[in-house]
N, C-alpha and C positions, 0 to 999 in steps of 0.2 A: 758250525763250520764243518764243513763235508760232507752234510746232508742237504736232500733235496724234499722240499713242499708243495703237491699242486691242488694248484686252486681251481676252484667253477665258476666261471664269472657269466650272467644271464644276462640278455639284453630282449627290454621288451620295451617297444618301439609303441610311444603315446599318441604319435601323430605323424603321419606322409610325412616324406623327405630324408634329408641327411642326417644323420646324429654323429655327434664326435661328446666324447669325452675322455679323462685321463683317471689313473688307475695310480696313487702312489703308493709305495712299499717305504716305510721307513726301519730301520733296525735302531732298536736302542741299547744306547743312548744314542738319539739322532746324530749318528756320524756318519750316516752313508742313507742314501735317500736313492732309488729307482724309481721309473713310471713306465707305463705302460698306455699304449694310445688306444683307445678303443673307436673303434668304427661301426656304424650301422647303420642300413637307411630301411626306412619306414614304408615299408608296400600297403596300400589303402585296398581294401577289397574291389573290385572288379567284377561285378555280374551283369550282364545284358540278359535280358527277356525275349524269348519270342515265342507269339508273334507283337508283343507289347505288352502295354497296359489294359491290355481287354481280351475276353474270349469269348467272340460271339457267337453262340451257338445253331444263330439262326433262327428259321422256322423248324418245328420237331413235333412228330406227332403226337398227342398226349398218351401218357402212359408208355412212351418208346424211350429209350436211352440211346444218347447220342456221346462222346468222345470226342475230344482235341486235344492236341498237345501242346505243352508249357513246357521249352525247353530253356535252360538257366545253364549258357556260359563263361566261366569262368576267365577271366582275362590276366589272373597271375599264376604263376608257378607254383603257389600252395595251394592245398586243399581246402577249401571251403565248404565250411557244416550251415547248413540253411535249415529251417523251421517253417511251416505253415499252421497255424492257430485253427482248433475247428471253426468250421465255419457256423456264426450265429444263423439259423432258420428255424422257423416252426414246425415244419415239414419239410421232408429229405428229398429236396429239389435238384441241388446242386451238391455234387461229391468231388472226390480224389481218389486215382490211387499210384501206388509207389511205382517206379520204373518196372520191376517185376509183374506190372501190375495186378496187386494187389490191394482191395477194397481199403480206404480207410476209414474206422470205426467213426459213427458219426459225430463221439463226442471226444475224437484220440486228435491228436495234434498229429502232420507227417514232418518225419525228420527225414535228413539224408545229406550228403556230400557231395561234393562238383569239382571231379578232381582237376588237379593245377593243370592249367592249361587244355580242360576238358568242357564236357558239359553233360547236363544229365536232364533225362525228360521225364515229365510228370503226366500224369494226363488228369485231366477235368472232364466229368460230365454235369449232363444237362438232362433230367426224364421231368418234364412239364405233367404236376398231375389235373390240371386243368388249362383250361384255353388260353390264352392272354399273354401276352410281357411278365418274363419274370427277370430280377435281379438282385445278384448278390455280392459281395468285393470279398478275397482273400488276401492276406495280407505275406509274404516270402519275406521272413526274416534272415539275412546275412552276416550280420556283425551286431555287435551290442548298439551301434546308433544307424545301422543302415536296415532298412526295409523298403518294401517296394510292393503298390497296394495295385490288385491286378481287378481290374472289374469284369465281375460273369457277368451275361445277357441273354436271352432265348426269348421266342413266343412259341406258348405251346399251344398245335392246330387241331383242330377236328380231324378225323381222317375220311380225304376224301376221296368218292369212286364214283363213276358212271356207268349205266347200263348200255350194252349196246344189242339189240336196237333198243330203242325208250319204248315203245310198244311192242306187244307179241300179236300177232292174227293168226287165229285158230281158223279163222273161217268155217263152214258150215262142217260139222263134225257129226257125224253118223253116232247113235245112243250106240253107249257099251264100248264105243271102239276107241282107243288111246292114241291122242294125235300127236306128236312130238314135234315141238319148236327148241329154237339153241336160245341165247343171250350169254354175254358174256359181262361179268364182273372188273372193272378195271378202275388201279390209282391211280390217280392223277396228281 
């Protein structure tokens, strides 16, 4: 009597929606009984992707690095910690790196946060070391049962140029004497 007690009461929310429950204090010998109502409701994580479930990188010249972005926004007011698992390959085709961009190690997982009511971008490449169709899928972990599997894609080209003109004519060239023709080198 005349003293006061506080308590910490936690509410960790197992599933979307409403939660109610009641809090009883008895004093003994139970002669006097209090309760207390508890309320909470359950926010389910919220992530959109863009620009989806794929990053296609196109056509890319072999042996050139190409970049896109993977932006992941957040749809509630908490902050959201997200995960990406390295990506399984044989050869270091397809990468990440952090918003700062910065490389991620090939065998390191990237972590990072999407803050409430924000979004944060990632970027993915693509350096094809040979010609053809390459693919790979990363996987963007959000919560312990929510992920979201993003599929990469590229073919990587030859790199092509044409001459112009396709022939030079020298025509009849005096011995000793240095004839000068132009051509030019061009991508296509």
């Amino acid at each position: 009597k005349g003293s006061d007690r506080e308590f910490s009461i936690t509410a960790v929310a197992g599933q979307e929606g409403p939660l109610t429950a009641a809090l009883l204090l008895m004093r003994k010998p139970a002669q006097n009984t209090s309760s207390i109502t508890l309320k909470a409701n359950g926010v389910a994580p919220q992530v959109n992707f863009n620009p989806g479930d794929i990053l296609d990188f196109g056509p890319v010249t072999v042996n050139q690095r190409k970049d896109l972005d993977l932006t992941l926004t957040n749809g509630t007011e908490f902050v959201q910690p997200f995960s990406i698992a390295p990506i399984q390959q044989g050869s270091l085709i397809f990468g990440m790196t952090d918003a700062s961009g910065v490389a991620v190690a090939f065998d390191q997982p990237l972590t990072g946060q999407i803050p409430g009511n924000g979004s944060a971008t990632i970027k993915g490449w693509f350096q094809p070391p040979l010609e053809g169709p390459h693919q790979n899928t990363i996987t963007v972990n959000f919560c312990a049962t929510c992920n979201q599997v993003i599929q990469l894609t590229g073919t990587g080209v030859k790199p092509l140029f044409e001459l112009v003109p396709s022939a030079l004519d020298f025509g009849s060239v005096p011995e000793q004497t240095p004839t000068l023709r132009n051509f030019v080198a061009r991508n296509v």
